[in-house]
C-alpha positions as CSV (number, residue, x, y, z in Angstrom):
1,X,-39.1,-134.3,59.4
2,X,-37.0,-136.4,62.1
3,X,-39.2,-138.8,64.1
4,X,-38.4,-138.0,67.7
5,X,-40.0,-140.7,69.9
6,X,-41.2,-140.3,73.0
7,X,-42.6,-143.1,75.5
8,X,-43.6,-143.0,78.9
9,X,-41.4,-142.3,81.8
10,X,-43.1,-144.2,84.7
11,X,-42.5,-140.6,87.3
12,X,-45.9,-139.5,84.9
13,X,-47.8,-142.1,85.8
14,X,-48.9,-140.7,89.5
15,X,-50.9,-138.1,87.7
16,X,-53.9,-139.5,88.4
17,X,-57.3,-138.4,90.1
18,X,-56.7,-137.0,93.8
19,X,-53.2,-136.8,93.2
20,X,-53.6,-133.0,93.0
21,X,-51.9,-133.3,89.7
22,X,-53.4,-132.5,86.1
23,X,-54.5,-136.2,84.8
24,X,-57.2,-137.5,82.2
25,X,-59.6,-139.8,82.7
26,X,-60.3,-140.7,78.9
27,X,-56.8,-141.0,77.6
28,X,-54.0,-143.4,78.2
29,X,-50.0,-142.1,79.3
30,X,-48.8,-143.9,76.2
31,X,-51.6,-141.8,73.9
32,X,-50.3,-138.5,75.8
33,X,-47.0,-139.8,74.9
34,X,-47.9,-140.0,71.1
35,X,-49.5,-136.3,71.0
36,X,-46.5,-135.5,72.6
37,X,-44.4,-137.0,69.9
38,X,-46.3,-135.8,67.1
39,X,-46.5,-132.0,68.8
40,X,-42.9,-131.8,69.2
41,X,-42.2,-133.3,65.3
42,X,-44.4,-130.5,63.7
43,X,-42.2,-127.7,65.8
44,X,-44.7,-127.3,68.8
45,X,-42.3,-127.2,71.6
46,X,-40.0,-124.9,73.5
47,X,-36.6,-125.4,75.3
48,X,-37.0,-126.0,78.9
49,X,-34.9,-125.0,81.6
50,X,-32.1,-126.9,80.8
51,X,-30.7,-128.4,77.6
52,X,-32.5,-131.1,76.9
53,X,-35.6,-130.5,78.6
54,X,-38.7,-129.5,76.2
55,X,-42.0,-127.8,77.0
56,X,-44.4,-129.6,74.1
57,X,-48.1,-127.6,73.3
58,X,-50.6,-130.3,73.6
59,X,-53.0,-130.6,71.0
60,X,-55.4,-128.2,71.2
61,X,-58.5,-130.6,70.7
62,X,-57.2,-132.9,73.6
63,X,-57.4,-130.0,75.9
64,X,-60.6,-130.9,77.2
65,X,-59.8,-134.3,78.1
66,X,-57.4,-133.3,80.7
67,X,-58.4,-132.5,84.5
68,X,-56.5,-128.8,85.7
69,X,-56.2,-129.3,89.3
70,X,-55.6,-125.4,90.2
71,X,-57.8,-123.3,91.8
72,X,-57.1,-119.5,92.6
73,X,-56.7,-118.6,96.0
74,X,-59.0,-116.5,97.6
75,X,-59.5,-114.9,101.3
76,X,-61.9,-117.7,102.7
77,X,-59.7,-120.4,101.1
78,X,-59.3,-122.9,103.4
79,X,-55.9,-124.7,103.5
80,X,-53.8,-128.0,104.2
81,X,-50.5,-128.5,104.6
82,X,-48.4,-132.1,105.1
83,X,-45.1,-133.7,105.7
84,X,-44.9,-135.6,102.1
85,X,-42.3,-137.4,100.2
86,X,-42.4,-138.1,96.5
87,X,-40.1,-141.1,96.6
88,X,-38.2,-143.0,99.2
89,X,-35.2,-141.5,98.1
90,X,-35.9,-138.3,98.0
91,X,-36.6,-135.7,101.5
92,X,-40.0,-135.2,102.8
93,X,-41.3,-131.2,101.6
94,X,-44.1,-129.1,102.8
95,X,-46.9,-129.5,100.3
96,X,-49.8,-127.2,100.7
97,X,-52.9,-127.8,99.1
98,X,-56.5,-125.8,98.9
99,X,-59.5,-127.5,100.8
100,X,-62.5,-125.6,98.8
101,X,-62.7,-123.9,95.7
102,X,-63.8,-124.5,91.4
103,X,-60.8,-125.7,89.9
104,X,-60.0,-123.5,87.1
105,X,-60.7,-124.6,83.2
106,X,-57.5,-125.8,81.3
107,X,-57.0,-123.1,78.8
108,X,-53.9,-125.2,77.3
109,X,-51.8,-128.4,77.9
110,X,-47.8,-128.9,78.4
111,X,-46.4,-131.8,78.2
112,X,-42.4,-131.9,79.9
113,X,-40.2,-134.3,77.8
114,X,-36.9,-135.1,78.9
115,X,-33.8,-136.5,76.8
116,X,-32.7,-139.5,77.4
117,X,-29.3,-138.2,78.5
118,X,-30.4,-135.9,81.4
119,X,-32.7,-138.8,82.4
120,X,-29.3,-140.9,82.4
121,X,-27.8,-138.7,84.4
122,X,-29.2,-139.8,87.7
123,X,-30.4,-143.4,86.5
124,X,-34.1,-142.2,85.9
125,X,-35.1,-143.5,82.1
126,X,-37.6,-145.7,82.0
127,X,-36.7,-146.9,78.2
128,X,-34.2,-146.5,75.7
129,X,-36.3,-144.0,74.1
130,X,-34.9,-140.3,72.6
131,X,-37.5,-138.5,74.8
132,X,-39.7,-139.7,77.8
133,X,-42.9,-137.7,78.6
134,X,-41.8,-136.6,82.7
135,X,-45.3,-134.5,83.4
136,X,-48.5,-133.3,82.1
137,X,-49.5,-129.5,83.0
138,X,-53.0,-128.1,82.4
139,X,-52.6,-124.3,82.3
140,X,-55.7,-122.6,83.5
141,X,-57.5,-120.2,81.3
142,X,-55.7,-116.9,81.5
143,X,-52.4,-117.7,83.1
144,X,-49.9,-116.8,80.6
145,X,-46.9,-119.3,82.2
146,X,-47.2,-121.9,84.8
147,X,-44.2,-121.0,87.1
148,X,-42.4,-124.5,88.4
149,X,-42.6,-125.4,92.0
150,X,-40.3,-123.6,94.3
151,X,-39.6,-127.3,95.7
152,X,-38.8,-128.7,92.6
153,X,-36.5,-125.5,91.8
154,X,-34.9,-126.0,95.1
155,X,-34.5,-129.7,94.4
156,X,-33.0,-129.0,90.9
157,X,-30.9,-126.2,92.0
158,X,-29.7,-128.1,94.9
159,X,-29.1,-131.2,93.1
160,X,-30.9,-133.2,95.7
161,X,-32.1,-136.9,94.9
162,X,-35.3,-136.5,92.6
163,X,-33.4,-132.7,90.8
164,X,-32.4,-132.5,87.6
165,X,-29.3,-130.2,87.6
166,X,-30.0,-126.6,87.5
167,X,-29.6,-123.0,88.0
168,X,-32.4,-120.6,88.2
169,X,-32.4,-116.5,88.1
170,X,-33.7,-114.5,91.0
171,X,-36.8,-113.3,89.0
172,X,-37.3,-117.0,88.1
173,X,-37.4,-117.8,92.2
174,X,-39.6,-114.3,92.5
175,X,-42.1,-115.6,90.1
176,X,-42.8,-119.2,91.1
177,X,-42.9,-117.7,94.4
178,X,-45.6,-115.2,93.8
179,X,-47.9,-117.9,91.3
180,X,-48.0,-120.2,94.0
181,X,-48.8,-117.7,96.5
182,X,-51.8,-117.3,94.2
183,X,-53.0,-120.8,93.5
184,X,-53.0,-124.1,94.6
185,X,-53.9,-127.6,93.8
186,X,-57.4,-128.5,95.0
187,X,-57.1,-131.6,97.7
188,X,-59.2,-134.3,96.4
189,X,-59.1,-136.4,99.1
Protein backbone atom coordinates (compact mmCIF):
# COMPACT_ATOMS: atom_id res chain seq x y z
CA UNK A 1 0.00 0.00 0.00
CA UNK A 2 1.01 3.70 -0.96
CA UNK A 3 2.59 5.67 1.87
CA UNK A 4 0.58 8.82 2.09
CA UNK A 5 2.31 11.23 4.44
CA UNK A 6 0.91 13.51 6.52
CA UNK A 7 2.66 16.32 8.76
CA UNK A 8 1.35 18.95 10.73
CA UNK A 9 -0.39 21.97 9.38
CA UNK A 10 0.41 24.75 11.96
CA UNK A 11 -3.83 25.99 11.78
CA UNK A 12 -3.95 22.45 14.34
CA UNK A 13 -1.84 23.58 16.60
CA UNK A 14 -4.40 26.06 18.54
CA UNK A 15 -6.19 22.99 19.72
CA UNK A 16 -5.06 23.15 22.92
CA UNK A 17 -6.64 23.26 26.56
CA UNK A 18 -9.29 26.29 26.96
CA UNK A 19 -9.28 26.75 23.38
CA UNK A 20 -12.83 25.10 23.30
CA UNK A 21 -11.39 22.81 20.85
CA UNK A 22 -10.81 18.83 21.18
CA UNK A 23 -6.86 18.68 22.19
CA UNK A 24 -4.68 15.97 24.15
CA UNK A 25 -2.64 16.49 26.74
CA UNK A 26 -0.47 13.22 26.38
CA UNK A 27 0.20 13.21 22.78
CA UNK A 28 2.20 15.42 20.45
CA UNK A 29 0.51 17.15 16.88
CA UNK A 30 3.26 15.38 14.95
CA UNK A 31 2.15 11.72 16.80
CA UNK A 32 -1.58 12.68 15.78
CA UNK A 33 -0.18 13.31 12.45
CA UNK A 34 1.37 9.73 12.32
CA UNK A 35 -1.96 7.88 13.45
CA UNK A 36 -3.39 9.98 10.97
CA UNK A 37 -1.09 8.70 8.38
CA UNK A 38 -1.11 5.22 9.29
CA UNK A 39 -5.29 5.40 9.65
CA UNK A 40 -5.69 6.73 6.22
CA UNK A 41 -2.89 4.00 4.65
CA UNK A 42 -4.92 0.97 5.96
CA UNK A 43 -8.32 2.55 4.28
CA UNK A 44 -9.74 4.29 7.42
CA UNK A 45 -10.89 7.47 5.98
CA UNK A 46 -13.73 9.02 4.10
CA UNK A 47 -13.94 11.89 1.37
CA UNK A 48 -14.62 15.13 2.83
CA UNK A 49 -16.58 17.81 1.51
CA UNK A 50 -14.58 18.57 -1.20
CA UNK A 51 -12.08 16.65 -3.34
CA UNK A 52 -9.23 16.52 -1.56
CA UNK A 53 -10.39 16.83 1.83
CA UNK A 54 -10.44 13.46 4.03
CA UNK A 55 -12.24 12.60 7.24
CA UNK A 56 -9.44 9.92 8.92
CA UNK A 57 -10.97 7.43 11.98
CA UNK A 58 -8.51 7.80 14.68
CA UNK A 59 -7.24 4.87 16.32
CA UNK A 60 -9.53 3.57 18.42
CA UNK A 61 -7.05 3.02 21.51
CA UNK A 62 -5.98 6.71 21.24
CA UNK A 63 -9.52 7.72 21.82
CA UNK A 64 -9.02 8.22 25.31
CA UNK A 65 -6.25 10.46 25.18
CA UNK A 66 -8.08 13.21 23.48
CA UNK A 67 -10.14 15.96 25.52
CA UNK A 68 -14.14 16.36 23.68
CA UNK A 69 -14.94 19.77 24.44
CA UNK A 70 -18.89 19.47 23.75
CA UNK A 71 -21.38 19.52 26.10
CA UNK A 72 -25.20 19.10 25.38
CA UNK A 73 -27.23 21.99 25.86
CA UNK A 74 -29.77 21.96 28.31
CA UNK A 75 -32.57 24.61 29.78
CA UNK A 76 -30.40 26.05 32.65
CA UNK A 77 -27.38 26.24 30.36
CA UNK A 78 -25.79 29.20 30.88
CA UNK A 79 -24.29 31.00 27.77
CA UNK A 80 -21.39 33.37 26.30
CA UNK A 81 -21.11 34.86 23.36
CA UNK A 82 -18.02 37.13 21.77
CA UNK A 83 -16.82 39.25 18.95
CA UNK A 84 -13.72 36.75 17.95
CA UNK A 85 -11.39 36.41 15.03
CA UNK A 86 -9.46 33.37 14.11
CA UNK A 87 -6.67 35.15 12.25
CA UNK A 88 -5.95 38.71 11.36
CA UNK A 89 -6.95 38.12 8.03
CA UNK A 90 -9.92 36.69 8.39
CA UNK A 91 -13.56 38.67 9.84
CA UNK A 92 -14.44 38.73 13.40
CA UNK A 93 -17.77 35.86 13.96
CA UNK A 94 -20.07 35.41 16.74
CA UNK A 95 -18.79 32.47 18.73
CA UNK A 96 -21.00 31.17 21.44
CA UNK A 97 -19.83 29.02 23.98
CA UNK A 98 -21.59 27.05 27.18
CA UNK A 99 -20.58 28.45 30.77
CA UNK A 100 -21.59 25.18 32.81
CA UNK A 101 -22.08 21.72 32.04
CA UNK A 102 -20.00 17.72 31.88
CA UNK A 103 -18.37 17.72 28.72
CA UNK A 104 -19.44 14.71 26.97
CA UNK A 105 -17.09 11.35 26.61
CA UNK A 106 -15.31 11.05 23.11
CA UNK A 107 -16.97 8.05 21.62
CA UNK A 108 -14.51 8.39 18.49
CA UNK A 109 -11.78 10.71 16.89
CA UNK A 110 -11.63 12.47 13.33
CA UNK A 111 -8.85 13.67 12.19
CA UNK A 112 -9.36 16.41 8.86
CA UNK A 113 -6.49 16.04 6.39
CA UNK A 114 -6.18 18.31 3.63
CA UNK A 115 -4.13 17.88 0.13
CA UNK A 116 -1.56 19.73 -0.44
CA UNK A 117 -3.26 21.25 -3.54
CA UNK A 118 -6.40 22.69 -1.84
CA UNK A 119 -3.98 23.90 0.91
CA UNK A 120 -2.05 25.70 -2.09
CA UNK A 121 -4.89 27.15 -3.19
CA UNK A 122 -4.95 30.06 -0.80
CA UNK A 123 -1.20 29.85 0.33
CA UNK A 124 -2.02 27.78 3.52
CA UNK A 125 0.57 24.56 3.59
CA UNK A 126 2.69 24.52 6.07
CA UNK A 127 5.16 21.78 4.31
CA UNK A 128 5.60 20.16 1.16
CA UNK A 129 3.90 17.27 2.44
CA UNK A 130 0.97 15.04 0.31
CA UNK A 131 -1.53 15.62 3.31
CA UNK A 132 -1.43 18.00 6.33
CA UNK A 133 -3.54 17.09 9.48
CA UNK A 134 -5.98 20.77 9.46
CA UNK A 135 -8.18 19.56 12.83
CA UNK A 136 -8.78 17.06 15.42
CA UNK A 137 -12.63 16.26 16.24
CA UNK A 138 -13.67 14.22 19.31
CA UNK A 139 -17.16 12.90 18.53
CA UNK A 140 -19.13 12.48 21.75
CA UNK A 141 -20.57 9.20 22.57
CA UNK A 142 -23.75 8.75 20.64
CA UNK A 143 -23.67 11.43 18.03
CA UNK A 144 -23.64 9.61 14.80
CA UNK A 145 -21.88 12.82 12.65
CA UNK A 146 -20.43 15.97 13.91
CA UNK A 147 -22.06 18.58 11.62
CA UNK A 148 -19.33 21.45 10.54
CA UNK A 149 -19.77 24.91 11.94
CA UNK A 150 -22.24 27.09 10.16
CA UNK A 151 -19.28 29.81 10.26
CA UNK A 152 -16.91 27.70 8.71
CA UNK A 153 -19.70 26.62 6.08
CA UNK A 154 -20.40 30.25 5.52
CA UNK A 155 -16.71 30.94 5.20
CA UNK A 156 -16.09 28.04 2.77
CA UNK A 157 -19.22 28.68 0.77
CA UNK A 158 -18.43 32.31 0.70
CA UNK A 159 -14.94 31.98 -0.13
CA UNK A 160 -14.00 34.40 2.52
CA UNK A 161 -10.21 34.63 3.75
CA UNK A 162 -9.74 31.47 6.07
CA UNK A 163 -12.62 29.15 3.45
CA UNK A 164 -11.70 26.51 1.53
CA UNK A 165 -13.91 26.60 -1.58
CA UNK A 166 -17.21 25.15 -1.31
CA UNK A 167 -20.82 24.40 -1.86
CA UNK A 168 -23.07 23.02 0.61
CA UNK A 169 -26.83 21.52 0.21
CA UNK A 170 -29.76 22.98 2.11
CA UNK A 171 -30.15 19.88 4.37
CA UNK A 172 -26.36 20.20 4.99
CA UNK A 173 -27.02 24.07 6.31
CA UNK A 174 -30.33 22.49 8.21
CA UNK A 175 -28.24 20.08 9.99
CA UNK A 176 -25.23 22.00 11.29
CA UNK A 177 -27.74 24.36 12.22
CA UNK A 178 -29.82 22.16 14.31
CA UNK A 179 -26.44 20.13 16.03
CA UNK A 180 -25.19 23.35 17.19
CA UNK A 181 -28.48 24.47 18.40
CA UNK A 182 -27.95 21.41 20.56
CA UNK A 183 -24.41 21.53 21.82
CA UNK A 184 -21.65 23.73 22.41
CA UNK A 185 -18.11 23.90 23.37
CA UNK A 186 -17.61 24.21 27.19
CA UNK A 187 -15.72 27.77 27.94
CA UNK A 188 -12.72 26.92 29.81
CA UNK A 189 -11.65 30.14 30.63
Amino acid sequence: METMKVTVNEFVRRQTKGTGKTYSDSLTFEEVAQDAEKQMANGHFKEGYRDGVRIVEGSVELTDQFVCPFVKLEENTELVSKLVQRRSNEEFYIQTRAKSGTPLKAGRIEYIVYHHDVLAENDENSTDAEWELISIHSIPEGVEKLPMGPVTMMRNQLELPGGTKAYYSSEEWAEAVRFWQQYASLDET
